[in-house]
C-alpha atoms as an extended CHARMM CRD file, in Angstrom:
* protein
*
       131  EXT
         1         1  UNK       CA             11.5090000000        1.5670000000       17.4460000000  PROA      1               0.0000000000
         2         2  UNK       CA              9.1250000000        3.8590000000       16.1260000000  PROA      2               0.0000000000
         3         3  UNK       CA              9.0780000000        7.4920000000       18.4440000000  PROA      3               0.0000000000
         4         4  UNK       CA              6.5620000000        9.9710000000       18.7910000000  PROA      4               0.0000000000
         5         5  UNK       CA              6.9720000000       12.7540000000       20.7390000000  PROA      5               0.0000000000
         6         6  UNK       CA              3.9410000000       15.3910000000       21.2510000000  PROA      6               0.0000000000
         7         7  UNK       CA              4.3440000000       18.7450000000       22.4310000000  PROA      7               0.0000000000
         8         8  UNK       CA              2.2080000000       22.2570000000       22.5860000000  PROA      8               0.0000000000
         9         9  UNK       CA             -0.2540000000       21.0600000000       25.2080000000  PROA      9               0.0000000000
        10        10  UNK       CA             -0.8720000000       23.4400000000       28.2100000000  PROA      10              0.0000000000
        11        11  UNK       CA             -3.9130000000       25.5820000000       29.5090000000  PROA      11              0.0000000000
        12        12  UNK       CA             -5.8050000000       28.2730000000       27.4640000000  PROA      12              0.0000000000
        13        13  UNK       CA             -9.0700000000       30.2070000000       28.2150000000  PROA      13              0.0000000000
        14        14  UNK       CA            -12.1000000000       29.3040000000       25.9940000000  PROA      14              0.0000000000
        15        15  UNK       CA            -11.3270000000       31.6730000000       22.7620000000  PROA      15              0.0000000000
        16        16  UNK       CA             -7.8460000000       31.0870000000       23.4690000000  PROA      16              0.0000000000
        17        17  UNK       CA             -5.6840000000       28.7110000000       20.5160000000  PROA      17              0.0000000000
        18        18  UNK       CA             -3.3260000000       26.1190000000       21.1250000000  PROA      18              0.0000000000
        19        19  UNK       CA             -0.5310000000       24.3990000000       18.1980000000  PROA      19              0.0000000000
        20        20  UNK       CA             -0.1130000000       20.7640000000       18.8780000000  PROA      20              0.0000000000
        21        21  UNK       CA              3.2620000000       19.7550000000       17.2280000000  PROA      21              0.0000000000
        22        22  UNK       CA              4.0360000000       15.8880000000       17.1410000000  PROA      22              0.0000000000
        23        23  UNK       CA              8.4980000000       15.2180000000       16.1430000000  PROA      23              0.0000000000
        24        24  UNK       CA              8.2950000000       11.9200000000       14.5660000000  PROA      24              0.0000000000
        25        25  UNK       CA             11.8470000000        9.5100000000       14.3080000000  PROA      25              0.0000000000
        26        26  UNK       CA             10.0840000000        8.3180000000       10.9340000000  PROA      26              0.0000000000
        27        27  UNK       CA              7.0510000000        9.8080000000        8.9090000000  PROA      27              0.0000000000
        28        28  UNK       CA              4.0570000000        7.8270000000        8.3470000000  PROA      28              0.0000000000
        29        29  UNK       CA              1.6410000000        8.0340000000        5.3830000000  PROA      29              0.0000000000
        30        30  UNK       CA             -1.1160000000        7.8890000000        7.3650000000  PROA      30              0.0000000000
        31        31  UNK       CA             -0.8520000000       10.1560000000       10.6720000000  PROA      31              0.0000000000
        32        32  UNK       CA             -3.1980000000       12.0960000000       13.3870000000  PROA      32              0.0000000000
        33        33  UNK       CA             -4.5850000000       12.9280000000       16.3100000000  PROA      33              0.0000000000
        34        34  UNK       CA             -7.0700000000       11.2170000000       19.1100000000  PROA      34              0.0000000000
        35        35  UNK       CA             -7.6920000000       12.6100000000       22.6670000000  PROA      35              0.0000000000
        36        36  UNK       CA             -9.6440000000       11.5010000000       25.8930000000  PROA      36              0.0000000000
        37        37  UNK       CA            -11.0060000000       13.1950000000       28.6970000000  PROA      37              0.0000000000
        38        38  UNK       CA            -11.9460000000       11.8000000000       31.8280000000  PROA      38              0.0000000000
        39        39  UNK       CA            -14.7660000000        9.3720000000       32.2810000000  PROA      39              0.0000000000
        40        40  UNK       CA            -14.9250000000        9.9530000000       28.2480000000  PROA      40              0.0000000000
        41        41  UNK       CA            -14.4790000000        7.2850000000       25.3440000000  PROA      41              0.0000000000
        42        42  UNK       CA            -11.4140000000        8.5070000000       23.2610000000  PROA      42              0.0000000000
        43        43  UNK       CA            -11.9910000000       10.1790000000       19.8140000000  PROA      43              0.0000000000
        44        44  UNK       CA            -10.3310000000       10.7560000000       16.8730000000  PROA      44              0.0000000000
        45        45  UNK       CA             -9.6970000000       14.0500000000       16.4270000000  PROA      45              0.0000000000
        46        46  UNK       CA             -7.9140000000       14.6800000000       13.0740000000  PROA      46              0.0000000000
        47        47  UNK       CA             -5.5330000000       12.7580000000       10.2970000000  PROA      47              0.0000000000
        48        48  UNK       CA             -3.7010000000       13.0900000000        7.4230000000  PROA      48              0.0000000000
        49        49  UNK       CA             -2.5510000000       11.4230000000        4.6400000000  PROA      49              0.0000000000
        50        50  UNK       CA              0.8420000000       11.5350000000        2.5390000000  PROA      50              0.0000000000
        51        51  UNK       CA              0.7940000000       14.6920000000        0.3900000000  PROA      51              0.0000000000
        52        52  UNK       CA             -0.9310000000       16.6880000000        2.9240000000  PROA      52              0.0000000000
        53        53  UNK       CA             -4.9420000000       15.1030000000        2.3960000000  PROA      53              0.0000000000
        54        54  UNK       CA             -6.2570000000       15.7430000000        5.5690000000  PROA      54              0.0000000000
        55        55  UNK       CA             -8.5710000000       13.4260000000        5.0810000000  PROA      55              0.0000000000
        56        56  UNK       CA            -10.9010000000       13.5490000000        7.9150000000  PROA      56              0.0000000000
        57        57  UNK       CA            -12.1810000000       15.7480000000       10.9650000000  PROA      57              0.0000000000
        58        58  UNK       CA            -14.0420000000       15.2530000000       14.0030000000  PROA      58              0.0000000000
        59        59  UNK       CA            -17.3720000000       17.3730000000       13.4020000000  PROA      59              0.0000000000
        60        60  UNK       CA            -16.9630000000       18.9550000000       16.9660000000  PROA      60              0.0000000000
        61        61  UNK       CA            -14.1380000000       20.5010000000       16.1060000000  PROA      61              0.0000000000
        62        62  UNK       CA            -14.4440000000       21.3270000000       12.3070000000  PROA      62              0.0000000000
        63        63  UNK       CA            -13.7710000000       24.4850000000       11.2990000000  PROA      63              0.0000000000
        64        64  UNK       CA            -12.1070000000       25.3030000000       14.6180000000  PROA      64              0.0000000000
        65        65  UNK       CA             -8.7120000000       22.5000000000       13.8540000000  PROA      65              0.0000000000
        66        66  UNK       CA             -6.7580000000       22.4380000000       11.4260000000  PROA      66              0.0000000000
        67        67  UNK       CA             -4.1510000000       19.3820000000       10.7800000000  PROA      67              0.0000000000
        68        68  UNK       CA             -0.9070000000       19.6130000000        8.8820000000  PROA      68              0.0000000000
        69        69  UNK       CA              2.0490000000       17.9920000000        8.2650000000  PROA      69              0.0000000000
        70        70  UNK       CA              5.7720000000       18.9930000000        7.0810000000  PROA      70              0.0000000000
        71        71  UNK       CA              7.5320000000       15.5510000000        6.2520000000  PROA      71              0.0000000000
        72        72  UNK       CA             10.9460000000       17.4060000000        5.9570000000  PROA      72              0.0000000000
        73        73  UNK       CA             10.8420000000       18.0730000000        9.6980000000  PROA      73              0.0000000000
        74        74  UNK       CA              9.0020000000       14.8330000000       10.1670000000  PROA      74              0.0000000000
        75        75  UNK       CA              6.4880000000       16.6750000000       12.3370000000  PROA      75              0.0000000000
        76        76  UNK       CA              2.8070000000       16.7940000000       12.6220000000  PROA      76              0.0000000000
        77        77  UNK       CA              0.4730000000       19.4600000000       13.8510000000  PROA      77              0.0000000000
        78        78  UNK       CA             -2.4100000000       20.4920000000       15.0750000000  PROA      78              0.0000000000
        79        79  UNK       CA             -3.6350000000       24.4000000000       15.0520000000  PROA      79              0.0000000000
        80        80  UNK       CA             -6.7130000000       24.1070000000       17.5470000000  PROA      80              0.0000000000
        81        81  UNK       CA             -8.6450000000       27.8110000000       17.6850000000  PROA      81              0.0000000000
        82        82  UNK       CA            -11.5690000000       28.6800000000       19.4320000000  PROA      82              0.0000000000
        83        83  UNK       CA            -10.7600000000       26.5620000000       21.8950000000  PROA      83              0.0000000000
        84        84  UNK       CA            -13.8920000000       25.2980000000       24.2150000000  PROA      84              0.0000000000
        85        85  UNK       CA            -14.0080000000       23.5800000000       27.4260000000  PROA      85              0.0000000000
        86        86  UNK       CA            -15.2500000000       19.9810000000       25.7320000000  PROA      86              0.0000000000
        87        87  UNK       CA            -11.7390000000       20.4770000000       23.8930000000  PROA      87              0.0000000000
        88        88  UNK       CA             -9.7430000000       19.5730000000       27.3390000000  PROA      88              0.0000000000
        89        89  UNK       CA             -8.4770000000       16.2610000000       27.6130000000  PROA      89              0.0000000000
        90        90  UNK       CA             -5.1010000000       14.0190000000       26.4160000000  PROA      90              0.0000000000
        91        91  UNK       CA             -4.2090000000       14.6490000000       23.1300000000  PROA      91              0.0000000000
        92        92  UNK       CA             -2.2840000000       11.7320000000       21.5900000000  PROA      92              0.0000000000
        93        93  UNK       CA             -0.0330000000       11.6250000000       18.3170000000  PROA      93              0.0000000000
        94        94  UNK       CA             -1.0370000000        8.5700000000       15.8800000000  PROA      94              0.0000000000
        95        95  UNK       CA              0.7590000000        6.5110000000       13.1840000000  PROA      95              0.0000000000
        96        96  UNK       CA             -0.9640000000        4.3150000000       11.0630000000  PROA      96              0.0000000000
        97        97  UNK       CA              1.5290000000        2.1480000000        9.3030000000  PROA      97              0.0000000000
        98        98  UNK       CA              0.2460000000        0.0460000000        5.6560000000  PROA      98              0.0000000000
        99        99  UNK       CA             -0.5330000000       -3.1860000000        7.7640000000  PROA      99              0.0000000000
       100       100  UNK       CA             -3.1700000000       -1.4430000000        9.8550000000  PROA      100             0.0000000000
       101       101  UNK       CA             -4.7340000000        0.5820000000        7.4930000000  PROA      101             0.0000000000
       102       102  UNK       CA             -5.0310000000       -3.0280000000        5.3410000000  PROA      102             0.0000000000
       103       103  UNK       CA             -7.0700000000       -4.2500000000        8.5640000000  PROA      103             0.0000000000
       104       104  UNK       CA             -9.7150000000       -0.9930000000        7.8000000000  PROA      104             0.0000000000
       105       105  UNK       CA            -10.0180000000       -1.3990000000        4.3400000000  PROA      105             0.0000000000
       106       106  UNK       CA             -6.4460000000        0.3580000000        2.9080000000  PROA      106             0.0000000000
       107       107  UNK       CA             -7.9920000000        3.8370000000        4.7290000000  PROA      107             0.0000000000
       108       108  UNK       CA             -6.7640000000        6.0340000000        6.8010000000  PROA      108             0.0000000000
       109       109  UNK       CA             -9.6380000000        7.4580000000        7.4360000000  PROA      109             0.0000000000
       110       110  UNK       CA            -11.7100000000        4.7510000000        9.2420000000  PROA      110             0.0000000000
       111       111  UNK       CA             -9.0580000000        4.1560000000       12.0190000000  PROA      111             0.0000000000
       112       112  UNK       CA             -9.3150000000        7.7590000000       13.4750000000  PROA      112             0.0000000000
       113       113  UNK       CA            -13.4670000000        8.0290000000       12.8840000000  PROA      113             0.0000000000
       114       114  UNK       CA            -14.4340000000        4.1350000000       14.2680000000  PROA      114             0.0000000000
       115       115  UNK       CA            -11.5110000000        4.3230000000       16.5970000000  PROA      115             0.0000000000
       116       116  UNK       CA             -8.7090000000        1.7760000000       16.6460000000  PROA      116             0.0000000000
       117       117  UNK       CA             -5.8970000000        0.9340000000       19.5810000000  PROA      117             0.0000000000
       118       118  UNK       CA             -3.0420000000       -0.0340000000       16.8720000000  PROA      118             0.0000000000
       119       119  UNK       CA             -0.6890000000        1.9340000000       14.9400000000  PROA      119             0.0000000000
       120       120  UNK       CA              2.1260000000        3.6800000000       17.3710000000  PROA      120             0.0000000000
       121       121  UNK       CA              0.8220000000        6.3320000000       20.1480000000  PROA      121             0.0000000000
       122       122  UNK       CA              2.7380000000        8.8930000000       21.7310000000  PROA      122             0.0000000000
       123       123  UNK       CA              2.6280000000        9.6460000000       25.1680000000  PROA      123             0.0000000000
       124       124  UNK       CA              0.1560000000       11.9960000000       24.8880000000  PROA      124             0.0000000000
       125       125  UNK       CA              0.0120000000       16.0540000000       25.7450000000  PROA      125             0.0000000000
       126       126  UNK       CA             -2.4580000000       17.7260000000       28.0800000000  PROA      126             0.0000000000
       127       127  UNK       CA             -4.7730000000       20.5180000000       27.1660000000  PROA      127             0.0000000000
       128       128  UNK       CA             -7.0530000000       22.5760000000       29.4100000000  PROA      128             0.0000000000
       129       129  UNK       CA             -9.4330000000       24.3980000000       28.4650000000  PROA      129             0.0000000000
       130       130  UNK       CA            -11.2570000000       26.2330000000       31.3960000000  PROA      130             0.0000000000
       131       131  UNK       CA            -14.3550000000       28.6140000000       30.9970000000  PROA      131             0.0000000000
């Protein structure tokens, strides 16, 4: 049974930074991170492939996220500066095993950007954001 546990979450001031950390009990080629606010369709926020690719970046928070991975710890993060409001929401830890990322076209890419509910989720961590 596949585990992923995400920490870091909590509430910041708009400026303020925030480091996501996700423990993994196995590492994934293919990993990253979606949140959802209220009344608001979930988005893929960041991922990252095997070698540490980060292959792809919401463009609201570009520049301002960074994704990373260190497969020795089996851990994934996410540094989020210059944090805004719009930033608040659930922030939930991703794995993308071979078999889905066969189903979008052998990327990793395309499940985070179009939005996909397979792979293995954590249970999410909350972040605040308030003006």
């Amino acid at each position: 049974q596949v585990q992923l546990v995400e920490s870091g979450g909590g509430s910041v001031q708009a400026g303020g930074s925030l480091r996501l950390s996700c423990e993994a009990s196995e590492i994934f080629n293919c990993m990253g991170w979606f949140r959802q606010a209220p009344g608001k369709e979930r988005e893929g926020v960041a991922a990252i492939y095997t070698g540490g690719v980060r292959i792809y970046y919401a463009n609201s928070v570009k520049g301002r996220f960074t994704i990373s991975r260190d497969n020795a710890k089996n851990t994934l993060y996410l540094q989020m500066n210059s944090l805004k409001p719009e930033d608040s929401g659930m922030y939930y830890c991703v794995a993308i095993g071979e078999s889905v990322m066969q189903e979008y076209g052998g990327s990793c890419y395309n499940p985070f950007r179009g939005g996909t509910d397979s792979g293995y989720w954590g249970q999410g961590t909350q972040v605040t954001v308030s003006s």
